[in-house]
N, C-alpha and C positions, 0 to 999 in steps of 0.2 A: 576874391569877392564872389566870383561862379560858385567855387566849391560850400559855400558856406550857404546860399540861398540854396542847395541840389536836397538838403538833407528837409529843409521846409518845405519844398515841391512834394519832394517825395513822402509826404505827412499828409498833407494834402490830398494829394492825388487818390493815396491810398483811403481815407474819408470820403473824399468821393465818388470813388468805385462800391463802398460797403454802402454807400448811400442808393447806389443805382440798384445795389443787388436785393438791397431790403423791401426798395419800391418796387421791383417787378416780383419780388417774390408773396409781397401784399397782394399783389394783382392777383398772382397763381392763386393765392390759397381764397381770396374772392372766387374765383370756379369751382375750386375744391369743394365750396361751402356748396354751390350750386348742384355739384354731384351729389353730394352727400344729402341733400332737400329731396333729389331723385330717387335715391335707396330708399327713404323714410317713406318716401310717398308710396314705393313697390312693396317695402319692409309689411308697412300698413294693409297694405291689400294681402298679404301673406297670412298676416294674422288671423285676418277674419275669413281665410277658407279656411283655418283650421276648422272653427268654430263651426262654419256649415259642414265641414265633411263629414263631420261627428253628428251631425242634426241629419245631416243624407244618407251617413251610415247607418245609424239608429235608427230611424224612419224605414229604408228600405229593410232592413231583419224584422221588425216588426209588422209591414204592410206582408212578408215572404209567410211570418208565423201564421198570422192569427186569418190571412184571405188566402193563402196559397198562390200568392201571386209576386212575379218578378219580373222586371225589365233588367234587360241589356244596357239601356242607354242610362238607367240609374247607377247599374253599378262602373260604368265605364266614367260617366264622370265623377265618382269617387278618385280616382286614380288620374283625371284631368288636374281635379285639386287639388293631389298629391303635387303633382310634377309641379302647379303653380306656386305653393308652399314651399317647394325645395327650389328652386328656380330663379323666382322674386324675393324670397326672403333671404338669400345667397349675398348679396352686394351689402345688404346692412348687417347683416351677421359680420363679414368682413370690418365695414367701420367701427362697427363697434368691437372691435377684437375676443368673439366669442367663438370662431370657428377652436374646433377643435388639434390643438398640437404637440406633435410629437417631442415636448419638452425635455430633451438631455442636458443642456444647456444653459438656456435664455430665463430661468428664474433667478439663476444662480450669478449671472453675469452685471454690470451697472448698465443703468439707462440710456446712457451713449453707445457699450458695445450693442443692446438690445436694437437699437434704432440700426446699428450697420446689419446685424441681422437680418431685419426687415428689408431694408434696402436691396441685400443680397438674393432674398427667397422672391421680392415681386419682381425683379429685371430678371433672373435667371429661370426661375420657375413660373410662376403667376401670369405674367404679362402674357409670354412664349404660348404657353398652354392656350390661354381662355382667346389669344389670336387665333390657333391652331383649328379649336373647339368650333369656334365664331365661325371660321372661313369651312369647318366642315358641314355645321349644321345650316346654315343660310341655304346652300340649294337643297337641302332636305327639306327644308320646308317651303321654300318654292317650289319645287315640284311637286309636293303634296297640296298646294293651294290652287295652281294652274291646270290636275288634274280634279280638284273640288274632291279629294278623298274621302271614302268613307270608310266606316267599320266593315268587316268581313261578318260582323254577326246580325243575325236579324235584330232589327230594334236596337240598332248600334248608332253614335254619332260619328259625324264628322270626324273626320283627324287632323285639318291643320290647323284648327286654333291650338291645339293640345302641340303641334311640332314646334309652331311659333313659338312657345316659350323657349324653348331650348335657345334660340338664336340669341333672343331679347336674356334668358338669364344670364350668357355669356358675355354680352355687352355691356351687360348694367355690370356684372365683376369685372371686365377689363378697364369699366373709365372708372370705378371704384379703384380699382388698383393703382390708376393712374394718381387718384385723388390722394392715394393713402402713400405712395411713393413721394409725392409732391410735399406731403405733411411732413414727412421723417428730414428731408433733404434741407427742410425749412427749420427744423426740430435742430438738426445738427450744428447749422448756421447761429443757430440762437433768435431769428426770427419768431417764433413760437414755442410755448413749452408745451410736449406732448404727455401724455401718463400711459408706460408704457408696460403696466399692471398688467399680468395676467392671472387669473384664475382659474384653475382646470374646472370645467365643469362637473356637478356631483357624479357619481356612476352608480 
């Protein structure tokens, strides 16, 4: 009689273990959605210093031509925007899988090995790294805020809002990667279906 109920437990059991794994992995991808609302929202503010660097770029060669006149501090925050462009816009280029890759591989392989792929390059490479990155750049930019830094040129800005990105673009791609590690592992399970398309970008 034992042996005959063990094979129903264990039917069981196993239901609802995959029941407990789907509910916390609901939860996870609940945060994930949260990180990824944080990318869009940096991704956003990325976008639109393209569009002034190009209006401060243009502006400053023009005010240089036609009055003979330049500041330091205009063209230093050219290159503030730069680094917020590359920086802020870094964590949703991630989500949205358009950074650019060294594809040998992964076009040519099915959507399940692609997702171990992925899995592979953010715990081994991704996470490591933008840890590494994070734990370098924080006292650089602490200590450029604590000394109130400035430019060595006349008519220079400030320097640590311009270092603080670096800390902040490393974070926003490390809990991104967290988000986007978290998707695959969920992708795998059959919790969610992921689209693991890529497109090289034009050249």
């Amino acid at each position: 009689m034992r042996s005959e109920k063990l094979p129903f437990l264990n039917e069981k059991t196993r239901f609802a273990a995959q029941g407990r794994f789907k509910g916390r992995a609901v939860d996870v991808l609940k945060f994930t959605r949260v990180i990824d609302g944080l990318s869009d929202i940096f991704g956003f503010i990325a976008k639109w210093l393209v569009l002034l660097a190009c209006l401060v770029s243009a502006g400053n060669a023009t005010i240089r031509y036609l009055f003979n006149y330049s500041s330091n501090g205009w063209l230093e925050i050219q290159w503030y925007m730069f680094a917020g462009i590359v920086f802020l816009g870094a964590a949703q280029t991630l989500r949205l899988n358009e950074h650019v890759r060294v594809d040998l591989v992964y076009s040519a392989v099915s959507d399940r090995a692609r997702l171990w792929i992925d899995i592979v390059g953010i715990i081994f490479f991704l996470l490591p790294a933008m840890t590494y990155l994070l734990y370098l750049t924080t006292p650089f930019f602490l200590n450029s805020w604590r000394l109130q830094e400035t430019s060595s040129n006349a008519g220079g800005l400030i320097l640590w809002p311009v270092k603080m990105i670096l800390p902040l673009g490393f974070l926003l791609l490390l809990l991104q990667g967290m988000a986007e590690l978290a998707k695959r592992i969920a992708a795998l399970a059959g919790v969610v279906k992921l689209d693991t398309h890529y497109e090289a970008p034009l050249q």
